[in-house]
PDB file of the backbone (N, CA, C, O) and the ligand in Angstrom, with CONECT records:
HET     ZN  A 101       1
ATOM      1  N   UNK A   1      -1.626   8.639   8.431  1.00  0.00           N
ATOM      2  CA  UNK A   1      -1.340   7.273   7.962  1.00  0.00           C
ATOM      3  C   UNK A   1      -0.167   7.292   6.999  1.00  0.00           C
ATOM      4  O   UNK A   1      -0.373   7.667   5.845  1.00  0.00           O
ATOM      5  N   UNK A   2       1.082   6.905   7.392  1.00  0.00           N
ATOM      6  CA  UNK A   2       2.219   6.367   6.563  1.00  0.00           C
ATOM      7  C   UNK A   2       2.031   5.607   6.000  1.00  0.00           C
ATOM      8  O   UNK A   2       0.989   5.051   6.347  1.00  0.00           O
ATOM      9  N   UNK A   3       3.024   4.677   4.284  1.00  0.00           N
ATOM     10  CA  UNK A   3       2.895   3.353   4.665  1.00  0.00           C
ATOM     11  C   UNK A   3       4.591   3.236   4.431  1.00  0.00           C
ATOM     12  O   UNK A   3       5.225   4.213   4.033  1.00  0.00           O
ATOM     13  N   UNK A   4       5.298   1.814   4.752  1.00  0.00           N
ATOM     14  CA  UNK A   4       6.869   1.833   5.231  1.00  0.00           C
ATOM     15  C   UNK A   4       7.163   0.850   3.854  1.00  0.00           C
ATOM     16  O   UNK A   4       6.552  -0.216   3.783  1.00  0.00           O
ATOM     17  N   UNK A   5       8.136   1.247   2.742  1.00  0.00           N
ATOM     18  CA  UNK A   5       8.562  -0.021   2.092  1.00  0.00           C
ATOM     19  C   UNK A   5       8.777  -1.373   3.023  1.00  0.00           C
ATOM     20  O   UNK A   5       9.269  -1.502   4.143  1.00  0.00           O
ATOM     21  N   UNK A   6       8.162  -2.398   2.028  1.00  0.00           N
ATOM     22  CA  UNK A   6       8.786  -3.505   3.566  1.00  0.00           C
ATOM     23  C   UNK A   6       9.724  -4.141   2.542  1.00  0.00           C
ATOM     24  O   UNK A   6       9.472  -5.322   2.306  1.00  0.00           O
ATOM     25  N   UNK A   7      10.619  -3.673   1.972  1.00  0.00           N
ATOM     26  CA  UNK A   7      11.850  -3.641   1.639  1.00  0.00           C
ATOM     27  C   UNK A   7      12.809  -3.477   2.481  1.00  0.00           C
ATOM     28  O   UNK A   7      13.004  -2.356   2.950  1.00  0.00           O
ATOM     29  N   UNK A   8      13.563  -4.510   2.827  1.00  0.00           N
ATOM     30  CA  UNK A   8      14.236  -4.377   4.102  1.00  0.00           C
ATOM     31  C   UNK A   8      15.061  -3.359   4.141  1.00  0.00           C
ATOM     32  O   UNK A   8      15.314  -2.765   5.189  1.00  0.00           O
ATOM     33  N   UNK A   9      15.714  -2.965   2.664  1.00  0.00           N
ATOM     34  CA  UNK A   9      17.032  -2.516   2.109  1.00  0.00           C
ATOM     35  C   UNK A   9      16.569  -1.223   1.710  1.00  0.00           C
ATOM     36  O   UNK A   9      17.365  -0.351   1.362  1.00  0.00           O
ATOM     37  N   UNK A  10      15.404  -1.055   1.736  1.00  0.00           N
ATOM     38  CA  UNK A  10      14.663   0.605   1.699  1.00  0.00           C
ATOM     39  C   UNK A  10      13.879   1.217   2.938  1.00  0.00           C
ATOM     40  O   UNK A  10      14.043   2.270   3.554  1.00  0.00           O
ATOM     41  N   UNK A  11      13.212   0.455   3.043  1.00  0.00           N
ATOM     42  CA  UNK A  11      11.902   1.332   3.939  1.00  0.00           C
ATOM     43  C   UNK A  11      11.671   2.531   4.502  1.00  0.00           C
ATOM     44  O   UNK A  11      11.514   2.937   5.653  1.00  0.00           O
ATOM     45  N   UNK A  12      11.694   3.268   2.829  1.00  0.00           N
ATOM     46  CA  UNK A  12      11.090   3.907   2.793  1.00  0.00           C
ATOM     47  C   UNK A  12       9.957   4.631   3.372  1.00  0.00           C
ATOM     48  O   UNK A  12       9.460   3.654   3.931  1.00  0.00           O
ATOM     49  N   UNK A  13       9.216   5.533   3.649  1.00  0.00           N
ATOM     50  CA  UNK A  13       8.096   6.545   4.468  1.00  0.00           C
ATOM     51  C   UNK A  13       7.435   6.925   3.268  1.00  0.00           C
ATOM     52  O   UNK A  13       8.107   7.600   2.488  1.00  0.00           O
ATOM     53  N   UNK A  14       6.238   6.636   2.936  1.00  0.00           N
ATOM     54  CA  UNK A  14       5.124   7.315   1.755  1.00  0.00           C
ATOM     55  C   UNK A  14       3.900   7.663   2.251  1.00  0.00           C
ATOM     56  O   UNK A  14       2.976   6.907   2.549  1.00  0.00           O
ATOM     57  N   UNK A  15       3.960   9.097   2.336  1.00  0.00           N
ATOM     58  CA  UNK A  15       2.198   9.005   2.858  1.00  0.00           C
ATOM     59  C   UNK A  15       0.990   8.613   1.347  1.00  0.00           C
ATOM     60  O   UNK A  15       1.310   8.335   0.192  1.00  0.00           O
ATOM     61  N   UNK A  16      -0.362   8.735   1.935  1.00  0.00           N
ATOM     62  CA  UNK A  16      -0.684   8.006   0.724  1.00  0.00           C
ATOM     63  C   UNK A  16      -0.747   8.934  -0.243  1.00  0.00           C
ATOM     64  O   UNK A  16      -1.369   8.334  -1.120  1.00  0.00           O
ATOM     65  N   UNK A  17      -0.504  10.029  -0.667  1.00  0.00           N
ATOM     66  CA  UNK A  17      -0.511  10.764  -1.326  1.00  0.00           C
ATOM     67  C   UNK A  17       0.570  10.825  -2.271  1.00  0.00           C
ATOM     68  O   UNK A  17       0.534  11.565  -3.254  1.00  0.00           O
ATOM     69  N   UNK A  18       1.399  10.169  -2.034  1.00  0.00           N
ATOM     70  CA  UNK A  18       2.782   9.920  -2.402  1.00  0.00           C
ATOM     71  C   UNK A  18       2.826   8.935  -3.283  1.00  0.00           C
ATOM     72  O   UNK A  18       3.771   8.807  -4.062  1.00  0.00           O
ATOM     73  N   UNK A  19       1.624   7.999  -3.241  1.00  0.00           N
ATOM     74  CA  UNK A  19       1.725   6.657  -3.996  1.00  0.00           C
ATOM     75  C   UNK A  19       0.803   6.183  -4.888  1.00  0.00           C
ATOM     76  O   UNK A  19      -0.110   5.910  -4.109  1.00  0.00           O
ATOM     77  N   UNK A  20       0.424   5.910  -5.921  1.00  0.00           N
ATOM     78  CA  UNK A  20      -0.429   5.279  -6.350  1.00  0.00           C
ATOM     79  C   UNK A  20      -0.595   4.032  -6.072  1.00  0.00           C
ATOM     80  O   UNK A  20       0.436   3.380  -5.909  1.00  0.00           O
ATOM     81  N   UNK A  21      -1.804   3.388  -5.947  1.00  0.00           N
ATOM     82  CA  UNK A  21      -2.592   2.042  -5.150  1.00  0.00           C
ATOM     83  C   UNK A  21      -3.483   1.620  -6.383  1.00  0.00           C
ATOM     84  O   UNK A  21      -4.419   2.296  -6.809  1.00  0.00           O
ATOM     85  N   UNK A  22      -3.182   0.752  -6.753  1.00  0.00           N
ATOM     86  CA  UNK A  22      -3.831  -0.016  -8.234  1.00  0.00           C
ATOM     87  C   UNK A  22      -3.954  -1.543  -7.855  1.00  0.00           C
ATOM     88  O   UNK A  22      -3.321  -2.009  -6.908  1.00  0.00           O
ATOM     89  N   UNK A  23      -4.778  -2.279  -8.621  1.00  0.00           N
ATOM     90  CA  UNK A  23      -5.136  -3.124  -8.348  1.00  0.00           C
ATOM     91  C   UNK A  23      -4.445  -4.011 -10.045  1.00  0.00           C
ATOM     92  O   UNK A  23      -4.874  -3.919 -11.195  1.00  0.00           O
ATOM     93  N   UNK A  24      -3.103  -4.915  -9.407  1.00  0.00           N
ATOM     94  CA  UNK A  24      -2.611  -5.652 -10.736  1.00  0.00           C
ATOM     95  C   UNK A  24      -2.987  -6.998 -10.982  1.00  0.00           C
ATOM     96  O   UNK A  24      -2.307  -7.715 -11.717  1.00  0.00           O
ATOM     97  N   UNK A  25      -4.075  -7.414 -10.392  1.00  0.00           N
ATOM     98  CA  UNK A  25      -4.590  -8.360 -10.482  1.00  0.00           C
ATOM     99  C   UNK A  25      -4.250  -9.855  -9.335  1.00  0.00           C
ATOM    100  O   UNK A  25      -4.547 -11.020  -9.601  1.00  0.00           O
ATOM    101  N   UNK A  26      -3.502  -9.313  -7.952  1.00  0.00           N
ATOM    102  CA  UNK A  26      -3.446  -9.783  -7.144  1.00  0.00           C
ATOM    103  C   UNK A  26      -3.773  -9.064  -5.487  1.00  0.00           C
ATOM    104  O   UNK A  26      -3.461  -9.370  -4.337  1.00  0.00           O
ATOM    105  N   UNK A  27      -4.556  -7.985  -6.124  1.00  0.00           N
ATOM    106  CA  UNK A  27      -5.198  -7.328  -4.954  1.00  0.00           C
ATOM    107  C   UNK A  27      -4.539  -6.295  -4.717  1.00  0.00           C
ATOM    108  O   UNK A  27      -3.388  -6.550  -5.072  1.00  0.00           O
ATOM    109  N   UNK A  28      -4.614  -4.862  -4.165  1.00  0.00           N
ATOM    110  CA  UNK A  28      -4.254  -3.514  -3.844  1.00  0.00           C
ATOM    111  C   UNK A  28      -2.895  -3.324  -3.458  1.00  0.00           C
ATOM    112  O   UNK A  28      -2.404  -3.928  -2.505  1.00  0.00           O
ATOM    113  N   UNK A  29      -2.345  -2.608  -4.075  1.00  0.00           N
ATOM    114  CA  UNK A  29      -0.776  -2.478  -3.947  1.00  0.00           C
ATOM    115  C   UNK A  29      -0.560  -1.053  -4.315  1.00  0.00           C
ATOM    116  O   UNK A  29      -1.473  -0.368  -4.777  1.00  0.00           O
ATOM    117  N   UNK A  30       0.982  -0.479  -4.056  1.00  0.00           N
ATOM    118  CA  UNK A  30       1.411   0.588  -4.624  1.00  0.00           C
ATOM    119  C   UNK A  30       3.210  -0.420  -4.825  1.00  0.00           C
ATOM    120  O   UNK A  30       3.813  -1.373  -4.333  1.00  0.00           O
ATOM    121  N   UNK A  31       3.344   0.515  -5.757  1.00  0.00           N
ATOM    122  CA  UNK A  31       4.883   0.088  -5.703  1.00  0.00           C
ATOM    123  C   UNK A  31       5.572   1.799  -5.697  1.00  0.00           C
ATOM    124  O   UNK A  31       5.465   2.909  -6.218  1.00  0.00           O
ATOM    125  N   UNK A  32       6.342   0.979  -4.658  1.00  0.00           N
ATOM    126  CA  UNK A  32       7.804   2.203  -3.689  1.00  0.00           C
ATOM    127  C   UNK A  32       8.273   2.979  -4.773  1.00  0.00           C
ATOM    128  O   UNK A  32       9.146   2.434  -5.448  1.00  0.00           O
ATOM    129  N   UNK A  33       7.924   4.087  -5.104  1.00  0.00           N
ATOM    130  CA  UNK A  33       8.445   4.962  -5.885  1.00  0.00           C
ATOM    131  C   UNK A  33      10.113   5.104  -5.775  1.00  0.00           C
ATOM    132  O   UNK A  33      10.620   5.890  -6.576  1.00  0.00           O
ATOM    133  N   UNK A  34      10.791   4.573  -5.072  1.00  0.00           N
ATOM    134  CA  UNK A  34      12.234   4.810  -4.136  1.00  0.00           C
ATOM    135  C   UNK A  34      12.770   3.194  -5.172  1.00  0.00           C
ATOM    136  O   UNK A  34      13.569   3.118  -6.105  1.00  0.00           O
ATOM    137  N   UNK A  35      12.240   2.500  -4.746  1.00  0.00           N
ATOM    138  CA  UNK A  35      12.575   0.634  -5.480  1.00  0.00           C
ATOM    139  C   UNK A  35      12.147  -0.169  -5.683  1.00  0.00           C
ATOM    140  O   UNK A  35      12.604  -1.306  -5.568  1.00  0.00           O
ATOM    141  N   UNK A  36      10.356   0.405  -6.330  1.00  0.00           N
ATOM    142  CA  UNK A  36       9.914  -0.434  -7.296  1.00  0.00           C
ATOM    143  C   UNK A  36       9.406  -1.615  -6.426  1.00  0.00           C
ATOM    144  O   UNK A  36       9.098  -2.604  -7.092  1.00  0.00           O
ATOM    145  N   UNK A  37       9.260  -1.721  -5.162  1.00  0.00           N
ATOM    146  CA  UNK A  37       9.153  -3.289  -4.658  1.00  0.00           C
ATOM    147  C   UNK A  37       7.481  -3.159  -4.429  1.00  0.00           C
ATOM    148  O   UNK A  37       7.016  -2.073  -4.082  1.00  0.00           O
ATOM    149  N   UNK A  38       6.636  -4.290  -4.636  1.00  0.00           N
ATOM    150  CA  UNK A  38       5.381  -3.996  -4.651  1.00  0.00           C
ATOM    151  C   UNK A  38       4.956  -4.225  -2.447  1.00  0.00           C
ATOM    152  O   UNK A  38       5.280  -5.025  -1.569  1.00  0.00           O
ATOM    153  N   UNK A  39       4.175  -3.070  -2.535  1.00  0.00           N
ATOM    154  CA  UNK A  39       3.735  -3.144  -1.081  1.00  0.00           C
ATOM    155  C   UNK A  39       2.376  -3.559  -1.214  1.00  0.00           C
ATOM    156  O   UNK A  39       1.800  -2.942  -2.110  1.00  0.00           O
ATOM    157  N   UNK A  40       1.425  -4.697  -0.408  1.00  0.00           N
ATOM    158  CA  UNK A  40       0.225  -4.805  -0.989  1.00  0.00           C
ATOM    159  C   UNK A  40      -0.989  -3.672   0.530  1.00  0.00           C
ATOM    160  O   UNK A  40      -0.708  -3.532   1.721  1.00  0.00           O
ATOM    161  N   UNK A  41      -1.714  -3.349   0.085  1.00  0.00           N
ATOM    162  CA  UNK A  41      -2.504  -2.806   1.130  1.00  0.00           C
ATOM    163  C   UNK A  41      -3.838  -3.331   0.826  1.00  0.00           C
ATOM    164  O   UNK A  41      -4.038  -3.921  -0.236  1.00  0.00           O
ATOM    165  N   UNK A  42      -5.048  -3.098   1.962  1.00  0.00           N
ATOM    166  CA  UNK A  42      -5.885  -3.349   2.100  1.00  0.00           C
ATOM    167  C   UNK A  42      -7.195  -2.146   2.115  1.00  0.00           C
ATOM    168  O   UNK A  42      -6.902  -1.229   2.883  1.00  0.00           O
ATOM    169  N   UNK A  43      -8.071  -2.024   1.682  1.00  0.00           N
ATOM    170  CA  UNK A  43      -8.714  -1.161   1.250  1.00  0.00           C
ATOM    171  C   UNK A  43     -10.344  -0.604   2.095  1.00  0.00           C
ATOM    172  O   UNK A  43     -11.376  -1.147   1.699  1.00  0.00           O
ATOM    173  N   UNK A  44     -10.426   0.341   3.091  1.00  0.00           N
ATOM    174  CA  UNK A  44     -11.464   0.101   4.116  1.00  0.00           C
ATOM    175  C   UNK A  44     -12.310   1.493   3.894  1.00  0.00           C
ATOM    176  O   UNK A  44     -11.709   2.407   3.329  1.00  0.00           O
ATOM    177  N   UNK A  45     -13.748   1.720   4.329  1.00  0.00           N
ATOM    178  CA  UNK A  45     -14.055   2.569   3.761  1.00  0.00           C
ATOM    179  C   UNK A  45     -15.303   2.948   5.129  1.00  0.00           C
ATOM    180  O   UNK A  45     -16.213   2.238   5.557  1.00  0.00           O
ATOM    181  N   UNK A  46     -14.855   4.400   5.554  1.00  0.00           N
ATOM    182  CA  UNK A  46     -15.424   4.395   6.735  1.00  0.00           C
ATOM    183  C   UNK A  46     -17.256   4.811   6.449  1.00  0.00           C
ATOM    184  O   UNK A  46     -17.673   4.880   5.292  1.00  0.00           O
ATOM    185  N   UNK A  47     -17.990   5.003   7.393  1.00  0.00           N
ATOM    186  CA  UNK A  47     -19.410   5.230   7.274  1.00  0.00           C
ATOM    187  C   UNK A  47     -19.552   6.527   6.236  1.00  0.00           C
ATOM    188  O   UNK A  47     -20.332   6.499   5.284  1.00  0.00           O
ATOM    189  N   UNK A  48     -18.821   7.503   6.497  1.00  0.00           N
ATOM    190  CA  UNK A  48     -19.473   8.661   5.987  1.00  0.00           C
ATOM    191  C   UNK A  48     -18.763   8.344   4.054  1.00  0.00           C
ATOM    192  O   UNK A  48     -19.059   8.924   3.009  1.00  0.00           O
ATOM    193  N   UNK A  49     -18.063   7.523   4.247  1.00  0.00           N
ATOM    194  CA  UNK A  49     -17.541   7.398   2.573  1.00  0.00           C
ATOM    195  C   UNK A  49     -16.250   7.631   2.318  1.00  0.00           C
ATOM    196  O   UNK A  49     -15.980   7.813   1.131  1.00  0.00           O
ATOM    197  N   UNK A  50     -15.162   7.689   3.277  1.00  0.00           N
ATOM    198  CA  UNK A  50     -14.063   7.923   3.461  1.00  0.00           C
ATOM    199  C   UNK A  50     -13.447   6.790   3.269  1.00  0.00           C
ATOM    200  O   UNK A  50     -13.670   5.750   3.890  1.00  0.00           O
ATOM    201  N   UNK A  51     -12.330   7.015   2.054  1.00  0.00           N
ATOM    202  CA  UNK A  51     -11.708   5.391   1.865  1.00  0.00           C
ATOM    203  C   UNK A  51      -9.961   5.569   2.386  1.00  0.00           C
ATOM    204  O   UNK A  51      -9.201   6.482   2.062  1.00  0.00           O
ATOM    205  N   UNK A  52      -9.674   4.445   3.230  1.00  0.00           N
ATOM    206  CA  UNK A  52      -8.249   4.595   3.630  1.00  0.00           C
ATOM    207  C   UNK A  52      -7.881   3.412   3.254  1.00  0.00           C
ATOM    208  O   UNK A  52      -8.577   2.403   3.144  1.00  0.00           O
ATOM    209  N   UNK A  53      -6.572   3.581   3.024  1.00  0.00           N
ATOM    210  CA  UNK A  53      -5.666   2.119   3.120  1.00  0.00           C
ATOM    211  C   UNK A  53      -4.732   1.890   3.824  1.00  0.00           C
ATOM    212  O   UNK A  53      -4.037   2.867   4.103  1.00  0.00           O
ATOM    213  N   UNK A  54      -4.318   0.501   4.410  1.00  0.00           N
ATOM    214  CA  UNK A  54      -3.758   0.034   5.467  1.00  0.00           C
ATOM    215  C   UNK A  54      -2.800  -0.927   5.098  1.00  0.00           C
ATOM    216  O   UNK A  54      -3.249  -2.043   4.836  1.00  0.00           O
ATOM    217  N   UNK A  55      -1.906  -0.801   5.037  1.00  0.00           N
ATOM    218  CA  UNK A  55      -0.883  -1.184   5.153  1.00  0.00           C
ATOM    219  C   UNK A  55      -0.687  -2.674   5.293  1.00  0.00           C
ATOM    220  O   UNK A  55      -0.261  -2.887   6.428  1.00  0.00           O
ATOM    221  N   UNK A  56      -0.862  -4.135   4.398  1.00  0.00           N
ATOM    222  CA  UNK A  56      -0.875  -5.706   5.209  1.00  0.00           C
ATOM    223  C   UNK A  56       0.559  -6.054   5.125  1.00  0.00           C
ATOM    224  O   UNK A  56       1.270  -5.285   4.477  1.00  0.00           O
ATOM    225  N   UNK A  57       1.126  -7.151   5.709  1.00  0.00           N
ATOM    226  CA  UNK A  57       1.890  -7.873   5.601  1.00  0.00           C
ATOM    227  C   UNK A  57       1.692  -8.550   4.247  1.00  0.00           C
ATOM    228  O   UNK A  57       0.647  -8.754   3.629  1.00  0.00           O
ATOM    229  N   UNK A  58       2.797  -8.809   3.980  1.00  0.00           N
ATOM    230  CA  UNK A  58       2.796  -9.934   2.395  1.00  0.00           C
ATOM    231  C   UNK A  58       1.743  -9.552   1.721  1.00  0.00           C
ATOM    232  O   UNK A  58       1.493  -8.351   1.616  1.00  0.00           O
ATOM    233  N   UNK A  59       0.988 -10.463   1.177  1.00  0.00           N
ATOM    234  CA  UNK A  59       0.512 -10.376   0.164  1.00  0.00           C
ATOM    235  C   UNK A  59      -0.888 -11.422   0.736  1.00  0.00           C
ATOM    236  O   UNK A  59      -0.909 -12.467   1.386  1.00  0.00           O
ATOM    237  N   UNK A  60      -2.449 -10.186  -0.122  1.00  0.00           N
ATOM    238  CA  UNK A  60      -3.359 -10.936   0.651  1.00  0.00           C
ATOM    239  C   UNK A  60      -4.013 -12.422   0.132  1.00  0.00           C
ATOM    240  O   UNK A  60      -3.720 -12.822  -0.996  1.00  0.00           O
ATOM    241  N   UNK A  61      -4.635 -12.974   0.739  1.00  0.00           N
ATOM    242  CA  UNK A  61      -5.444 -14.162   0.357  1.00  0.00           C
ATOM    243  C   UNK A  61      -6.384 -13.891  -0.454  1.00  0.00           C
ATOM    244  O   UNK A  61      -7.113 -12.929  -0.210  1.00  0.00           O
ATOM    245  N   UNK A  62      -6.614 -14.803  -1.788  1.00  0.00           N
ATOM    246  CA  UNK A  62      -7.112 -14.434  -3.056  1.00  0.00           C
ATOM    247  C   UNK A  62      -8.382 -15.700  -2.974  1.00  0.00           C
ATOM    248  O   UNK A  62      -9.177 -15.839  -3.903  1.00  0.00           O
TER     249      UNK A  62
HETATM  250 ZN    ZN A 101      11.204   0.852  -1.317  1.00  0.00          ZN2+
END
């Protein structure tokens, strides 16, 4: 799992290891270590307890 700046003028490649994913009070994001632009992701967590994040468009519904 990648995720891509959606910075048009970057887009950047971060695996998630690459990024910190914090929650700034408009729901799960990392910001692009490369330009700072906030990417928001979504937060899913499989049966055995495995948590991934996925990559949304824009910004989610609050
Ligand atoms: Zn970027």
């Amino acid at each position: 799992m990648t995720f891509t700046c959606r910075n048009q003028s970057c887009q950047a490649q971060w695996e998630q290891a690459d990024v910190i994913i914090k929650n700034e009070g408009q729901g799960l994001l990392f910001r692009c270590p490369m330009c700072g632009a906030r990417n928001y992701v979504e937060r899913f967590e499989a049966d055995d307890g495995t948590v991934v994040y996925e990559q949304i468009e824009g910004r989610p519904m609050t």
